[in-house]
VMD Tcl script that draws the C-alpha trace (Angstrom):
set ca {
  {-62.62 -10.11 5.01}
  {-59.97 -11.72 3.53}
  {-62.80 -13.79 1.14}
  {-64.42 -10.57 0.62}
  {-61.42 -9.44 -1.28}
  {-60.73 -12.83 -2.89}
  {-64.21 -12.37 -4.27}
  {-63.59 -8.93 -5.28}
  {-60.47 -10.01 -7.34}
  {-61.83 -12.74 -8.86}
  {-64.91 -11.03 -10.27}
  {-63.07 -8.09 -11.28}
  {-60.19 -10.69 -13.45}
  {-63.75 -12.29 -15.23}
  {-64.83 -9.02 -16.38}
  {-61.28 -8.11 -17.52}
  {-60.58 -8.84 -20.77}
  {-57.36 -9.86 -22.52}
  {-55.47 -7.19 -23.69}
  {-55.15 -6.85 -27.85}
  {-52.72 -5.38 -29.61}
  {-53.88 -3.14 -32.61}
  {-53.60 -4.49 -35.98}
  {-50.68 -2.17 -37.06}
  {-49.05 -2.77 -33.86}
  {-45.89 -4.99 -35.26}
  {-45.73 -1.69 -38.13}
  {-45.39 0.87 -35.85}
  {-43.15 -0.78 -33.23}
  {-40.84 -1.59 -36.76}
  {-41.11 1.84 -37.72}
  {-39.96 3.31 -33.87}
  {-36.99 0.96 -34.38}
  {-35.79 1.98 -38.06}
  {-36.04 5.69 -36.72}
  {-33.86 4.92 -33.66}
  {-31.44 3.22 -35.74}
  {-31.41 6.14 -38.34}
  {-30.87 8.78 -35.20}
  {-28.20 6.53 -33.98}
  {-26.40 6.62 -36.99}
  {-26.77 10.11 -37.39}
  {-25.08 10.55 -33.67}
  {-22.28 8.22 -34.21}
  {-21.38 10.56 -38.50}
  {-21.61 13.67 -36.11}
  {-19.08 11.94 -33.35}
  {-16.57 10.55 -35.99}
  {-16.72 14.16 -37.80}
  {-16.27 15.91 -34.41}
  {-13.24 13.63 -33.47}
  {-11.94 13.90 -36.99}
  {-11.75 17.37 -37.10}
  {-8.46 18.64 -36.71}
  {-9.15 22.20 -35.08}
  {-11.27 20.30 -33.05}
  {-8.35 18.19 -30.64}
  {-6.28 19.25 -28.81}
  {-2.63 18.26 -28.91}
  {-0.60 18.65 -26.31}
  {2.60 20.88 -26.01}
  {5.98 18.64 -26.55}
  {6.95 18.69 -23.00}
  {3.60 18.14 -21.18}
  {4.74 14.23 -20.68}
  {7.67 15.26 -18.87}
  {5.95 17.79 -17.18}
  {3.18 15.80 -15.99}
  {6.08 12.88 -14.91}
  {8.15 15.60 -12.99}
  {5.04 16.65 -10.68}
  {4.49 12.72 -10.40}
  {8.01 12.29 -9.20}
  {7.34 15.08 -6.74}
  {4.88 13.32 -5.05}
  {6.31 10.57 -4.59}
  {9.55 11.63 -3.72}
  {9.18 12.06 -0.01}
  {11.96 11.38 2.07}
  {11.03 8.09 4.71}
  {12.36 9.13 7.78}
  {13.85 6.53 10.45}
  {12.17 4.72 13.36}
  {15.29 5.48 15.25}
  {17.55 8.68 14.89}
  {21.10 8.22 14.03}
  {21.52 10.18 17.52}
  {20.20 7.38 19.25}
  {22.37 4.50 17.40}
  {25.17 6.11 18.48}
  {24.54 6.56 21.93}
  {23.81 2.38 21.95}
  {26.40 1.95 19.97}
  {28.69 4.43 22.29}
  {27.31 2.23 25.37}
  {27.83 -1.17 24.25}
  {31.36 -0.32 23.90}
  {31.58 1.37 27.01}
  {30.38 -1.66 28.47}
  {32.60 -3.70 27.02}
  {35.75 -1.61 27.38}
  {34.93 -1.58 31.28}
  {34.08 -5.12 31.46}
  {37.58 -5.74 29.78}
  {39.52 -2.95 32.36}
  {37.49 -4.30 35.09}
  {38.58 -7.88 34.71}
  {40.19 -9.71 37.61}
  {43.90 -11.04 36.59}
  {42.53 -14.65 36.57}
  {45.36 -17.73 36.89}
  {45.95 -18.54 33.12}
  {47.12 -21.36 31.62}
  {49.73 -21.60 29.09}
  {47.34 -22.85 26.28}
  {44.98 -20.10 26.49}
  {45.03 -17.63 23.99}
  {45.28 -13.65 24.41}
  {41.30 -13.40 23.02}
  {40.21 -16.75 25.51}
  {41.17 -14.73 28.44}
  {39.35 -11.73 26.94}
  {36.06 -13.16 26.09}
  {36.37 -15.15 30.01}
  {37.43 -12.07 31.77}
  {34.22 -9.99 29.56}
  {31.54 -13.17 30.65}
  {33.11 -13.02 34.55}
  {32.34 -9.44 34.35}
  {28.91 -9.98 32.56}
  {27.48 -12.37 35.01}
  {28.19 -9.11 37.65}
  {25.65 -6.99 35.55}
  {22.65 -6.81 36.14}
  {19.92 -8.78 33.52}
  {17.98 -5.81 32.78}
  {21.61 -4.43 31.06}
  {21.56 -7.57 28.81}
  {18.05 -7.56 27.92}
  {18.07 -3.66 26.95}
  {20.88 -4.81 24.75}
  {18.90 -7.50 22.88}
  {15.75 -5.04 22.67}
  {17.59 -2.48 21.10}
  {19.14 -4.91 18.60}
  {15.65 -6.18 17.91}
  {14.21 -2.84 17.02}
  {17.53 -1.65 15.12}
  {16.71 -4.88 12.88}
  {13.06 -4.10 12.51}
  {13.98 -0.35 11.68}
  {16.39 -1.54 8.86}
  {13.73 -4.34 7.73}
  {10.96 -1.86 7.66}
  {13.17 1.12 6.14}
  {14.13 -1.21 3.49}
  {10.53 -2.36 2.62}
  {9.37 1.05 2.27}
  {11.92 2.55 0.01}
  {11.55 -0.54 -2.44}
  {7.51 0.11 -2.35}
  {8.65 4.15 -3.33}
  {10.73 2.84 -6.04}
  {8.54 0.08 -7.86}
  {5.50 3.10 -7.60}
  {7.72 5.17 -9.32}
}
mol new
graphics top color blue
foreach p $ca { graphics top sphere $p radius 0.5 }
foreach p [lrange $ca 0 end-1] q [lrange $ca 1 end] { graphics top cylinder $p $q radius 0.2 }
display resetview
């Protein structure tokens, strides 16, 4: 079958003949490009007269660049809001120095030496007290921290991405 075909093809591209161009070919192919060009040229006169035409464009009112900058603004003008409320800060803040305070009041009178300063028997009497608490107090402290870091890192980010858009 496939031979059959093969056949087919071949006999069919013998009695084919090459195809010829008419004699005037090359003329009228020149002639289809002149007009063309002509109706090109025609186009591009009627553009530059339409564009040149002063009823034609518009102009703008004087304050349509401000106006157009204000809406802008607007957009991106929107207020980035914190991770963290300032509620919340304050209440960590408010319990770190609760801890502290009661760690201090909470102290043992330890034996002190003479050399030891008022803020050594402090910071002593605070770690004695510390190593009481339990670790999960500690390591709620450090979390918080953490994310009060990454909420100022990230705040900051964002509001100098709002300002180089603008």
């Amino acid at each position: 079958m496939k031979n059959d075909r093969e056949d087919t093809f071949k006999k069919l591209m013998q009695h084919a003949a090459p195809e010829r161009p008419s004699a005037d070919f090359t003329e009228s192919t020149m002639r289809l490009v002149q007009a063309e060009a002509r109706q090109a040229a025609a186009n591009e006169t009627a553009v530059q007269v339409l564009l040149g035409h002063p009823g034609l464009v518009e102009h703008p009112s004087p304050d349509f660049s401000r106006r157009i900058m204000g809406e802008v603004e607007v957009l991106h003008a929107t207020k980035v809001a914190p991770i963290i409320p300032r509620r919340t800060w304050y209440l960590i803040a408010a319990s770190v120095v609760l801890l502290l305070v009661g760690c201090s009041l909470l102290a043992t009178p330890a034996t002190t030496q003479s050399a030891q300063s008022g803020m050594d028997i402090l910071l002593m009497s605070i770690t004695t007290q510390l190593e009481i608490v339990p670790i999960f107090y500690p390591l709620t402290i450090i979390a918080l921290s953490l994310l009060m870091l990454a909420d100022y890192y990230l705040r900051q980010r964002i509001e100098t991405r709002l300002t180089v858009m603008k």
